[in-house]
Structure formats: structure tokens, C-alpha cells
C-alpha positions, 0 to 999 in steps of 0.5 A: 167327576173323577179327581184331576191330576197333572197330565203330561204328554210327550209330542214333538214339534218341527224346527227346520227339517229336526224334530224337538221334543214338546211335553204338553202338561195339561191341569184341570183345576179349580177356579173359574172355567176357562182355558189358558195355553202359555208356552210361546204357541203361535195362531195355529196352536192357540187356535187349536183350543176350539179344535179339542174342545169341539173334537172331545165335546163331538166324541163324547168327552165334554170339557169340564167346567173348570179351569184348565191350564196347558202348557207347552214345554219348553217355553222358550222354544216358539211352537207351530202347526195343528200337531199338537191338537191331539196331545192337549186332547190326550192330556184332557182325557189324562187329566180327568180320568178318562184314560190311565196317565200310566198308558201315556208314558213313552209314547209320542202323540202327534195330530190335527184334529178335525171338529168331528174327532177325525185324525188329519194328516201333520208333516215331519212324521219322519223326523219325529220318528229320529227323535223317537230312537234317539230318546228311545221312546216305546211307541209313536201314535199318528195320524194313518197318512203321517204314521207310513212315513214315520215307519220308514225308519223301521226302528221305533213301533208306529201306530195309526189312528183315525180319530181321538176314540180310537187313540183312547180306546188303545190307551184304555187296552180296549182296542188296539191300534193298528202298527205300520211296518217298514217296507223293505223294498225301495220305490221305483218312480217314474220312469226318466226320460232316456239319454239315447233320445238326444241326437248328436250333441256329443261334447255336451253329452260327454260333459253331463257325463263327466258332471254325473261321475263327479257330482260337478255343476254345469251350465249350458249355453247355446241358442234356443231349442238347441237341446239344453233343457232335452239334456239336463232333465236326463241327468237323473237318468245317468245318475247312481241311485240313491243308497240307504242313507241318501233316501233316508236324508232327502225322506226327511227333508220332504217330511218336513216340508210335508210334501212327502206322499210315499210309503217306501224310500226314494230310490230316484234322486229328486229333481227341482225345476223351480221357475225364475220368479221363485222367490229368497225364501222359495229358493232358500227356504223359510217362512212363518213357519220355516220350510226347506226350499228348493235347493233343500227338496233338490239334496242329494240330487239336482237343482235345475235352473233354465233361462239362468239370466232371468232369475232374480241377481239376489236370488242367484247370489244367495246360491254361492254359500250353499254352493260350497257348504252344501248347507243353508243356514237361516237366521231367526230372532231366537234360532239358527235353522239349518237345512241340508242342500247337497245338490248338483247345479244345472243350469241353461241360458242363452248367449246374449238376449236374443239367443243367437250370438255365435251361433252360426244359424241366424244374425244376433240382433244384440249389441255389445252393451246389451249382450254385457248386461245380459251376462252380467246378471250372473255375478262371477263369483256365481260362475266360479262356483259352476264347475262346468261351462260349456256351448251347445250348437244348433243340431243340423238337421242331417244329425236329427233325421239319423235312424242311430240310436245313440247311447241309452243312459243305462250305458252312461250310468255303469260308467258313472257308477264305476267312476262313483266307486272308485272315489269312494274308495279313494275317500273312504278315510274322509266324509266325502263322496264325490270330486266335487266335495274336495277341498283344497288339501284333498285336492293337493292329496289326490288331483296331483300332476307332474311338472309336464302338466303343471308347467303347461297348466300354469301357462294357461292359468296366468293368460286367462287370469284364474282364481284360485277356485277357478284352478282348484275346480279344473283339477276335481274336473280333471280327477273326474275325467281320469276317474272315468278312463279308469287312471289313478294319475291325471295325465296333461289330456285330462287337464287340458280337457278340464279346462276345455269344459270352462268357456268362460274362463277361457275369455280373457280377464 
């Protein structure tokens, strides 16, 4: 038997949608056989000692009978997952001989192990490619299925593998691994359902638009079958595409959750619809292991929540913080977990439990007691934070016979984008992107009125009782509005209509 030395691997582990650097130091010394794993590993990394050690026995690399000590750096960083199998597997060979410690230098390694030696896929191949730049590692070796989105950031050499002997053969300059490379072109996904298909339903055709232009939220209300859920599933449809950055952001976010099956950047905006018996931790985000939620798989596109009354309160309410900070901060015992969650509200509910109330179609069998417990399982606040507010009617049957095909969504979408332009060249100063990211002193920089409107506005503010969130949303709703008629100054009619789009604001307080 060759002489041992000290082995350490470089890998890396998940925390939230961030990779970490891990070294796995692997020794094999002398005293009684056995194998010892510190490094505050949970179940699946402990477990992963039966893995390697059927995996090197199965491919021809049996464990010495000695003592071998692993240890997991840094050791006050809780660690999960099967991914570190392959760099404690790596780190044996290492140690014993088998293959140069020399060849491990400036290389990632990332795996789970099958019984057999085969490669499994791990999740966050893309946020440990991030890591890899910035460290300015040489080279990251992976799993096949986890190696092609590591290569989306088409800046750091990525090298699939199959199975451990295939990786010791490349160590060893026997063989070569095979290099994933970047693909330049974008997915293009599925094709969305198109805004054109909507009969009738003009206002609230007009105020998706306005939503889409200006990243703002929206509720719908209207009776049952009237189209609400028909209208907020074309929003993607009508929105702009994801850019560079974007696609790269919400790659990242999907890795991490190990849901990302692609092998080209996003060109689509996501789309969640999760249901209403989604869970805190579901919507949020977390877990033993903490994965991004909804609202997190939802960044940089749209989070759409139907029946809105039926959700749990607690968990709507966990909504109005990463509503305004477009982030979700968990707290843990040694961490805070940070997660991205910049998205676009769209929800849909009924007027009161039996969906009819103010329709005009058919009697409301709901008191008032009822239709008040109804809407009070949406806390104000929450209401506040919805930027949109408008009814949908019952489409008479006249409108949906029309042979008139309305406006496609390609149409919309020019709009959209030429709206979208305009703000970012108004906030290319800033690390903003839309209207609906405003704060207070870019709202009293760019959404500025004159005292015609302001007289008129105030007027209104005070009847009605608006907070201040309230007023500040009117006026981005408004800086939309005249961003879509191609005006620099809001004018009195874009206000007026900003405050048309809040039904709710409209009864009085």
C-alpha cells in the first residue's frame, strides 16, 4: 500500500440560492479501521459514508482497513445533500494514491453517488458555477444533468462525468472528460396563450396593460366565470422578455431548488400559480434544508394567486414585506437566508362568498356580515400593497358570439416595451427598473403634477381617506399610464384614471 497523505478537495454547498465554498479534507491514518465525518454534516452527508465506500469498493477501489478521518470545512457552517459524495470519494483516491493530489488543485468537484459509482444529478450546478468565477477556479467537474446548467454562465470550464472512474480517469491524464459549453441562443418555451382570445372585457384588458407597462400588481374582481383567471394567465403574453440578467437571476433561483431542467437560458418570464392550501414555508420558501418558495421561483415574472380569499390569512400576510422589498429574509438558528422574490401580484376573487353580489346576473344570497368576513380575510395592509384594484362584469353573450378578433398580445406587448424603455431610460441613474419599484423620492422626482391636479387629487385623497402608500401608488400608476401615451408629464386624466383603477379605495374609510 502506497503511503497516505493529507487530501483536500475543493466543493461547494447551497445556502439558499448562494453557493459556499466546502474543502473536504480527507486523511487516512493509522489506528484502528473506521470512518469518522466531523464537520456539522446533516443525515444525508453522514449517510453518504455507505455511499462512497459501496461506490469505491464496486469500481475497484476498496477502502483501506485503516482509519479515515473527513472533514468538512468550514465547520461551523451546517451542511446538506448528497453533492459532497463525490469530493469525500475524490479525497480517498487522493489520499491513497490512486490519483495526483496535484490534479485536484483549482477544480470544483460536485456528486451524488449511486451504489454502483454512477453520477446522480445535484441541484445549484448554476450557483456554484458563480462561485467558481469569482474564485477564479480552473475547471468544475459534475454530474452530466447538473454540468449543462453549471455551463450556462459560460465562464468557467465545465466537465461532465457519468461515473467516479471516468472522473479518476481524467485526474490521472487517461482519459478526458467531456466540456459543456454555453449555448448562445435563449429557449424559446411554450407558446402562451394570446390576449386576443379574450372577448370584450376592455377596462380590464386596459388595466393588465397598464400592469404589464409598469410592473404594477393587480386584483381582479368579478363573479365567477366572468374571465379573471382567462386574463391573468396572458400576462406573460404581453410582458417584455426576460434580458440577460434577468434569465441569469431566475436560472439561479430554479437551480437552487433543483428544479431547473433546461439547457439554455429562459427567454419567458416564470409564471407560478400555486394553490390556496400552499403552505408559509411553500409560499416563502424554507425547509430542512431551505428552498426558494413561490414567490422566489415567481422573481422576475408573476406570481398568480386565484380565489385570493381562500388563502390561508397568515400566509397572505407573510406577502406585504417581499411585496415592497422584492426579498424574503428567513431566519435560522446559525443564518439569515436571503432569497430574491421581485415579482408581479396577480390575483382574482369573488365579490362576496357566492360570487354575485353587484353583478347584475343573478341575486346574491350573502348578507352583509358575510360578504364583511369574506373580504376581510384580506388585511388592508395587503390591499394597499395591490397597486391595481379593479371589477371584471359578466360578458353578455352578444360580446362572446362577435366574429371580432380583439387585440393580439404581440400588439400589447410593443406597447409595453416602448412604455418599459422609456423608464429605464428615466431610471438609468438608479437600480431601478419599472414604476412599480419607486420609492417615495423618485416618486416626488419623476411622478410631479401641477396644482390643477394636485388641488383635485387632494380633494379626492381626503373623502376617501388615503395612506400614504395609497397616494404614492396612485401617482406610479399614473406615471405608467402617461408613459403608455408617450407623455413626460402626468396630466389631471392620468390621475383621475390611476385612481379609477382602486375600487377599493374608492369606498369610503
Amino acid at each position: 500500500m502506497q503511503p497516505s497523505v493529507l487530501a483536500k478537495v475543493q466543493s461547494a454547498g447551497i445556502l439558499g440560492v448562494e453557493a459556499y465554498g466546502v474543502c473536504a479534507e480527507v486523511d487516512v491514518t493509522g489506528g484502528l479501521p473506521g470512518y469518522h465525518l466531523v464537520g456539522l454534516g446533516a443525515s444525508e452527508v453522514k449517510e453518504g459514508s455507505v455511499r462512497v465506500r459501496s461506490a469505491l469498493s464496486n469500481c475497484g477501489y476498496p477502502m483501506p482497513p485503516r482509519k479515515v478521518i473527513v472533514n468538512l470545512a468550514p465547520a461551523d457552517v451546517h451542511k446538506d445533500g448528497a453533492a459532497f459524495d463525490l469530493p469525500i470519494a475524490i479525497g480517498l483516491l487522493a489520499a491513497t494514491g490512486v490519483v495526483p493530489p496535484r490534479a485536484l488543485e483549482e477544480t470544483f468537484f460536485l456528486g451524488e453517488l449511486s451504489l454502483d459509482g454512477q453520477l446522480r444529478r445535484v441541484a445549484g450546478g448554476l450557483p456554484v458555477a458563480c462561485l467558481a468565477r469569482k474564485r477564479g477556479i480552473r475547471a468544475l467537474i459534475l454530474p452530466r444533468e447538473s454540468a449543462k446548467e453549471a455551463a450556462l454562465l459560460g465562464d468557467v470550464p465545465v466537465f461532465a462525468a457519468q461515473s467516479l472512474p471516468e472522473v479518476a480517469a481524467h485526474l490521472k491524464g487517461e482519459t478526458q472528460l467531456e466540456r459543456v459549453t454555453k449555448s448562445d441562443a435563449a429557449a424559446d418555451g411554450e407558446v402562451l396563450p394570446d390576449l386576443s382570445e379574450v372577448r370584450g372585457l376592455e377596462h380590464a384588458k386596459l388595466a393588465l396593460e397598464i400592469a404589464a407597462a409598469g410592473g404594477h400588481n393587480l386584483l381582479f374582481v368579478g363573479p365567477p366565470g366572468c374571465g379573471k383567471s382567462m386574463l391573468a394567465r396572458r400576462l406573460p403574453s404581453i410582458l417584455p422578455p426576460l434580458d440577460e440578467r434577468e434569465a441569469l437571476e431566475t436560472s439561479i433561483v430554479h437551480s437552487a431548488s433543483g428544479r431547473f431542467d433546461r439547457t439554455e437560458l429562459p427567454a419567458q418570464r416564470p409564471f407560478r400559480a400555486p394553490n390556496h392550501d400552499v403552505s408559509m414555508a411553500g409560499m416563502l420558501g424554507g425547509g430542512a434544508l431551505p428552498k426558494p418558495g413561490e414567490i422566489s421561483l415567481a422573481h422576475n415574472g408573476v406570481l398568480f394567486l386565484d380565489e385570493l380569499p381562500e388563502f390561508k390569512r397568515p400566509v397572505l400576510d407573510s406577502l406585504r414585506e417581499p411585496l415592497e422589498d422584492r426579498a424574503v429574509t428567513l431566519v435560522r438558528l446559525r443564518t439569515r437566508i436571503r432569497f430574491p422574490a421581485s415579482f408581479s401580484l396577480i390575483a382574482a376573487m369573488n365579490p362576496c362568498p357566492c360570487g354575485f353580489h353587484g353583478s347584475g346576473i343573478r341575486n346574491c344570497v350573502c348578507s352583509f356580515a358575510a360578504i364583511q368576513r369574506y373580504r376581510g380575510k384580506i388585511s388592508g395592509p395587503l390591499l394597499d400593497r395591490i397597486d391595481i384594484q379593479v371589477h371584471v362584469p359578466h360578458v353578455r353573450f352578444e360580446e362572446l358570439s362577435q366574429d371580432r378578433i380583439g387585440v393580439s398580445s404581440s400588439v400589447v406587448a410593443a406597447r409595453v416595451l416602448e412604455a418599459r424603455d422609456r423608464q429605464r431610460h428615466r431610471l438609468a441613474k438608479t437600480k431601478l427598473h419599472c414604476n412599480a419599484q419607486l420609492g417615495a423620492r423618485e416618486v416626488a422626482r419623476f411622478c410631479q403634477i401641477d396644482e390643477k391636479t394636485t388641488a383635485r387629487f387632494g380633494q379626492i385623497a381626503d373623502r376617501r381617506g388615503l395612506s400614504a402608500r395609497s397616494v404614492h401608488r396612485v401617482l406610479k400608476l399614473a406615471r405608467s399610464i402617461a408613459d403608455l401615451a408617450g407623455r413626460e408629464k402626468l396630466a389631471l386624466g392620468d390621475v383621475m384614471m390611476a385612481v379609477d383603477l382602486r375600487v377599493f379605495d374608492q369606498e369610503v374609510r
